[in-house]
Residue frames relative to the residue before (quaternion, step in Angstrom):
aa qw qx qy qz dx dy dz
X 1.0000 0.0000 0.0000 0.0000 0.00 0.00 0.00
X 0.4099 0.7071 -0.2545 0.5170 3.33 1.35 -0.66
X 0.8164 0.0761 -0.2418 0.5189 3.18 -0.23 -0.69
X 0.3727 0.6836 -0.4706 0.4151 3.80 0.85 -0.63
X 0.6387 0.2801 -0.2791 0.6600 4.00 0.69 -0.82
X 0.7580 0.4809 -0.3873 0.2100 3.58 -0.65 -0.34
X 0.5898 0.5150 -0.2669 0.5618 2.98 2.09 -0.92
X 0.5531 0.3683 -0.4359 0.6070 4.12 1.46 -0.41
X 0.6325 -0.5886 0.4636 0.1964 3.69 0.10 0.48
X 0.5472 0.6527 -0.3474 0.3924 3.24 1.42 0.76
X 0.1757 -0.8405 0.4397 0.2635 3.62 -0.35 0.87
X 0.4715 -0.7404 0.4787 0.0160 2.92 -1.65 1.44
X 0.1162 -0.7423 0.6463 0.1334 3.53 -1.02 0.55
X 0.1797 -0.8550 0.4824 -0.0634 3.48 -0.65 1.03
X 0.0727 -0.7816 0.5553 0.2747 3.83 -0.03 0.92
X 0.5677 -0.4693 0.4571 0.4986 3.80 -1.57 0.55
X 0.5314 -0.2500 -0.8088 -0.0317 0.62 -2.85 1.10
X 0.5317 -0.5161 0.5787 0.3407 3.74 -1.00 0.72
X 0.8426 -0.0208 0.1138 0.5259 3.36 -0.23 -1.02
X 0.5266 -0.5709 0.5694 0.2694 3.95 -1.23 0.52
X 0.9054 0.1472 0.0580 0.3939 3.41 0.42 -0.91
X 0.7730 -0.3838 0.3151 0.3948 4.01 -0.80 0.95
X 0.7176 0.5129 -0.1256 0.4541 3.60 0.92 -2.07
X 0.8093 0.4049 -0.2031 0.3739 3.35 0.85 -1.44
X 0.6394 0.3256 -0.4500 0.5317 3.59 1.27 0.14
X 0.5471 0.5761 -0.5137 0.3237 3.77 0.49 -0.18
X 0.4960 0.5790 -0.3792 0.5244 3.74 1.41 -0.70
X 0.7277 0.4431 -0.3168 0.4169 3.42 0.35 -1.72
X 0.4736 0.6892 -0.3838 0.3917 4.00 1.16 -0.75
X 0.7544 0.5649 -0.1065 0.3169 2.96 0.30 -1.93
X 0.7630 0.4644 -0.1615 0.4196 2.88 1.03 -1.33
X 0.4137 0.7998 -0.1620 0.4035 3.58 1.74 -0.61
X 0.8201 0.1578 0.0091 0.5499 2.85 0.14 -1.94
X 0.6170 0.4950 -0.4281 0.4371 3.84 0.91 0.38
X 0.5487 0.7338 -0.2744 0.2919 3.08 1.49 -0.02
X 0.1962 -0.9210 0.2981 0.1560 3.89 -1.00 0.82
X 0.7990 -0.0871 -0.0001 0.5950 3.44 -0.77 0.59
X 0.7806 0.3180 0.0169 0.5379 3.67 -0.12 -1.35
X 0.3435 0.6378 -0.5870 0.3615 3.92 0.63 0.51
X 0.3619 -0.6804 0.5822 0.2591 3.54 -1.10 0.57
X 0.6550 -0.6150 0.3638 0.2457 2.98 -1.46 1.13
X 0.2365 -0.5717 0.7717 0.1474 3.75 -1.99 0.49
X 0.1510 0.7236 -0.6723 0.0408 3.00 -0.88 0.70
X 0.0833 0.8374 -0.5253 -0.1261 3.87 -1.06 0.48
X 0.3103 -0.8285 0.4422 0.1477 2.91 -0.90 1.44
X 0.3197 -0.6881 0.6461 0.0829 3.92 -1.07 -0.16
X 0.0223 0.7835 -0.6209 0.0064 3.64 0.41 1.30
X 0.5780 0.5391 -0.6004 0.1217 4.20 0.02 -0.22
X 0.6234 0.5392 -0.4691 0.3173 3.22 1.10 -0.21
X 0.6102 0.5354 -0.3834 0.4404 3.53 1.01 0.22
X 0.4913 0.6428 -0.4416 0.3879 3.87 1.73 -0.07
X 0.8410 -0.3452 0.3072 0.2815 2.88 -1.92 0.52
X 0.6027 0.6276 -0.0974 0.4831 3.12 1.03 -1.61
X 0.6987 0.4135 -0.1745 0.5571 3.50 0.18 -1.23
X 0.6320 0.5509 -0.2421 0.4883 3.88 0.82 -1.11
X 0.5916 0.4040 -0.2257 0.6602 3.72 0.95 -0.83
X 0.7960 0.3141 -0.3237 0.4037 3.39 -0.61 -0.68
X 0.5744 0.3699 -0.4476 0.5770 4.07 1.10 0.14
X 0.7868 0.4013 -0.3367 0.3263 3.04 0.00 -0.69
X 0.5873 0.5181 -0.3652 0.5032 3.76 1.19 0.01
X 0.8476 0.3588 -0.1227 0.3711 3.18 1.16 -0.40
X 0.5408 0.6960 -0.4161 0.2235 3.00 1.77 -0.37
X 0.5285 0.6439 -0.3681 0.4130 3.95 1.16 -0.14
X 0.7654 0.4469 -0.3346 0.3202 3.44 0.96 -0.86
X 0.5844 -0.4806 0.6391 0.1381 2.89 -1.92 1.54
X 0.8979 0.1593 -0.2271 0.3418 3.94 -0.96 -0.58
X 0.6224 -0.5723 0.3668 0.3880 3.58 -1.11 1.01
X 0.1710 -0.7683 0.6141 0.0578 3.28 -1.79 1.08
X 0.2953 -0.6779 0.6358 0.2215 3.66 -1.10 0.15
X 0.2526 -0.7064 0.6582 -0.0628 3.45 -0.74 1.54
X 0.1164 0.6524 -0.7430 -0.0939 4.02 -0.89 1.02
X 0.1675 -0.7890 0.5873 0.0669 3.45 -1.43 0.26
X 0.3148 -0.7644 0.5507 0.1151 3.80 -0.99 0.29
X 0.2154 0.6844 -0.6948 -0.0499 3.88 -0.64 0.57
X 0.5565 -0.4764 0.6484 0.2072 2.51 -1.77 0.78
X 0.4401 0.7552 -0.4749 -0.1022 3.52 -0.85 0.86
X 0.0021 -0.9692 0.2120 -0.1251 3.19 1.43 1.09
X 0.6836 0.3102 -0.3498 0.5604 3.16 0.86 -0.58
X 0.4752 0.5970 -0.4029 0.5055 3.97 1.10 0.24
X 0.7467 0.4266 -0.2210 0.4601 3.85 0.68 -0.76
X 0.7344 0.4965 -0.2501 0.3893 3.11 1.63 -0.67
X 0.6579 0.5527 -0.2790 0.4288 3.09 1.68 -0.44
X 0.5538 0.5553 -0.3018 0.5421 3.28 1.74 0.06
X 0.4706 -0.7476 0.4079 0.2306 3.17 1.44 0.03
X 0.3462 0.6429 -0.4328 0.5287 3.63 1.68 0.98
């Protein structure tokens, strides 16, 4: 879909993973670096560092001095399932 806008000349903001698969960023590549002056923009963005979560866990930590081990959990299921993983 991604590129699908870039090729209508619309610029796109994308949150990560850019592409699911090897194929679908080599296109998005391709299409990039062939691109001229006046190409609409790609841009991808990555909001968890702006979550709640992510907010708490700096701010509890931004003082500490001695090394920590952080585990975490996403939820990304309905994403694995539509890939059929």
């Amino acid at each position: 879909m991604a590129l699908r806008a870039l090729m209508a000349g619309k610029h796109v903001l994308v949150e990560k993973p850019l592409a699911l698969n090897r194929t679908q960023l080599d296109s998005l590549s391709r299409f990039v670096e062939a691109a001229a002056a006046d190409t609409p923009v790609l841009q991808t963005g990555f909001n968890r560092r702006h979550s709640n979560y992510i907010c708490d866990i700096a701010r509890i930590t931004n003082e500490r001095k001695n090394p920590m081990i952080i585990n975490y959990t996403v939820n990304a299921g309905y994403l694995l399932r539509s890939l059929g993983l």
